[in-house]
N, C-alpha and C positions, 0 to 999 in steps of 0.2 A: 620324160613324162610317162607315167603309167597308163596302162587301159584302165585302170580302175579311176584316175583322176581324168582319164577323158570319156569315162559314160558320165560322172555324175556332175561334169560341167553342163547342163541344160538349159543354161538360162541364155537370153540375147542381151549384149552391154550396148549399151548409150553413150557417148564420148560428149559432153561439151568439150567445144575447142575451145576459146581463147580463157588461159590463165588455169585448165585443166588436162589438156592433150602439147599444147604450145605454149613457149611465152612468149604474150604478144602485147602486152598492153601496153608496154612502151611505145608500141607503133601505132597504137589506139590514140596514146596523150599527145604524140603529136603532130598527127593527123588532125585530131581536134582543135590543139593551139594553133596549127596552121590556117584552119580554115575561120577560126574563130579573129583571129588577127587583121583575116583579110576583110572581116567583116568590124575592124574598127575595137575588136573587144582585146584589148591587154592585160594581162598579168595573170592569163588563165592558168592555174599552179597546179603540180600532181594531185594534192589533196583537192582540187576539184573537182579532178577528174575520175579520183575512187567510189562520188558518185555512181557512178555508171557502170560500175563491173558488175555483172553480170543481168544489165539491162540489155535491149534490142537497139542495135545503132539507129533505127527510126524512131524509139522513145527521146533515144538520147536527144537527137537531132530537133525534135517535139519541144521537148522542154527546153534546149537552147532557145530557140525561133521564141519562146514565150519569155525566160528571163531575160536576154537580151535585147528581147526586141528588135529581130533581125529582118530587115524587110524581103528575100528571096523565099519561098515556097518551103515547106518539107519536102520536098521532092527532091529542088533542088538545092538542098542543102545535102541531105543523104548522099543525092549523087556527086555531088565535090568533096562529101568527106571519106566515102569510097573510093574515089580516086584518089585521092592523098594518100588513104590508105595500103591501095593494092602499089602501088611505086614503092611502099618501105615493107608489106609482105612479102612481096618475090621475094628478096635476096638476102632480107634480113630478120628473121622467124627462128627460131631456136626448140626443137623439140625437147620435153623435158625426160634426162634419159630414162630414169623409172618409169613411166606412162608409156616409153618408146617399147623397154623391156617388157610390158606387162601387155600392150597389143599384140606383140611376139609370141607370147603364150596362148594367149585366148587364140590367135589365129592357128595355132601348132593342134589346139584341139577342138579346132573346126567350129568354135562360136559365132556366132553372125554377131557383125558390129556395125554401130551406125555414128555417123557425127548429127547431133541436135544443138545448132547454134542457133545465137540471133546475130550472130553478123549476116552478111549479105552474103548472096548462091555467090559473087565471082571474088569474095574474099577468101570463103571456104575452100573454094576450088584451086585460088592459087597457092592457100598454105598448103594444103593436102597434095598438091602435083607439089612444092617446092622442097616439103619437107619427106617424100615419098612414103606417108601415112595414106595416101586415097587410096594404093594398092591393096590395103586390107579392109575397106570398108564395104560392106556390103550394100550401104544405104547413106547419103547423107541429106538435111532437112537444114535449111532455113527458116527465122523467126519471119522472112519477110514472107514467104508461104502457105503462110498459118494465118488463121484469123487473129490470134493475138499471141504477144510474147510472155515470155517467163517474166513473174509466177506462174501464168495459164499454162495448163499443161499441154497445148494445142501438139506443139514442135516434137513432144515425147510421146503422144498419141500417134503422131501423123510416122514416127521414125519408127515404132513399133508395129503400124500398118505395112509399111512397106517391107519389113523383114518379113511377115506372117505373121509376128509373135505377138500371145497374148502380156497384155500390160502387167499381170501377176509375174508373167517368167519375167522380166527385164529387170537389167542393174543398171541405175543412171550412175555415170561420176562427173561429180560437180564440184567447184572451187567458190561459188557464191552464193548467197542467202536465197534471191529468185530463185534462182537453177535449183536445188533443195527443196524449196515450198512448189517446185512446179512436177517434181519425181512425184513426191507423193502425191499431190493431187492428182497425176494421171494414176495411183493405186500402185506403184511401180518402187523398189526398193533402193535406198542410194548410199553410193560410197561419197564420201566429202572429205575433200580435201582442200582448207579455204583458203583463197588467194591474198586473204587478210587476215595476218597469224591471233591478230588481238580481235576478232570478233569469232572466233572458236566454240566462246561460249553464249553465241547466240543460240536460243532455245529450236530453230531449223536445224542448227548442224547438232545440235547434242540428239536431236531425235532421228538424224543418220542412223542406220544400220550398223557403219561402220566409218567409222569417224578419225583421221589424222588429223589431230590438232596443230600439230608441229607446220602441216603446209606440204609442199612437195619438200622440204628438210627432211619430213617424216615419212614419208608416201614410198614405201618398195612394195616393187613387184611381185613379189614374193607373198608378202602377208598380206595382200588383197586376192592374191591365188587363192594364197591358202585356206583364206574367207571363204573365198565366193565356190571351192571344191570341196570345202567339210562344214564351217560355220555358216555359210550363205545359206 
């Protein structure tokens, strides 16, 4: 890496984790059929569950309690379905290796990086110690944190606080339509890489900055560099 490609990296990046940094949403669907099961609800199917990518597990958990008709609290529904959760994140989280390569870079030319999820502070925590990504992070933000999740852009304001950086310099990367509609609306530029390769051409990812349709198929490290050091 040159001096010249590390004066004009200026900007601070944004990480969504799950489905953008990890892949993790298998451990999301059945966390949720687990806990939805025990509450009597069957035949809860993947295509249910793409609902929810890239909503706040307390939304998510929201609108179960109202379609099903669950009789325990949002509270404590969250909190059983974080539990379910963090037992299949420890040990079974899978970093995606270009996003793993392309943290490697930005840390090699001193970018402050931050995770801005809506899962929970002890989900975040344990992918980031499990998959050893927290060691680069300068900053990380929960949706439960914030007054409200993505699309609001609370979580990308609150992550851009705590680096210093103003919301102009920052590059969100995002894999879902919220996460995208919640970059800009903090005024903030975003890479998109969608976690659903057929909805590419929803009119949030096509208004990306810079846009892999293809998914992480398409997503190197490389030409999001090479973006975000001459075209960004």
């Amino acid at each position: 890496m040159t001096t010249d490609s590390r004066a004009r990296v200026r900007q601070a990046v944004l990480f969504d984790l799950d489905g953008t940094l990890v892949d993790s949403e298998a451990n999301y669907f059945e966390a949720g059929r687990e806990l939805l099961a025990g509450q009597g609800v069957d035949g809860f199917s993947w295509e249910d569950h793409l609902w929810s990518v890239g909503v706040s597990t307390r939304e998510t958990v929201t609108y179960w309690k109202e379609r099903y008709a669950l009789g325990p609290s949002v509270d404590d529904l969250l909190a059983e379905k974080n539990r379910r959760y963090l037992e299949l994140a420890r040990t079974n989280t899978r970093t995606y290796p270009e996003m793993r390569r392309f943290v490697e870079l930005l840390h090699g030319a001193g970018v402050p990086m931050a995770v801005a999820s809506g899962s929970s502070r002890a989900a975040i925590d344990a992918i980031l110690d499990g998959t050893g990504l927290g060691g680069f992070m300068t900053a990380t933000v929960s949706a439960d944190e914030v007054p409200a999740g993505k699309p609001a852009p609370d979580v990308f304001l609150e992550a851009a606080r705590r680096l210093g950086a103003p919301a102009a310099g920052c590059v969100v990367l995002e894999d879902a339509v919220p996460g995208v509609l919640a970059a800009h609306a903090a005024g903030m530029r975003c890479i998109a890489v969608p976690f659903l390769k057929d909805q590419a051409d929803d009119p949030a990812f096509v208004a990306a900055e810079l846009l892999f349709p293809g998914g992480q198929a398409e997503f190197t490290a490389t030409a999001a560099y090479s973006w975000l050091t001459g075209g960004g």
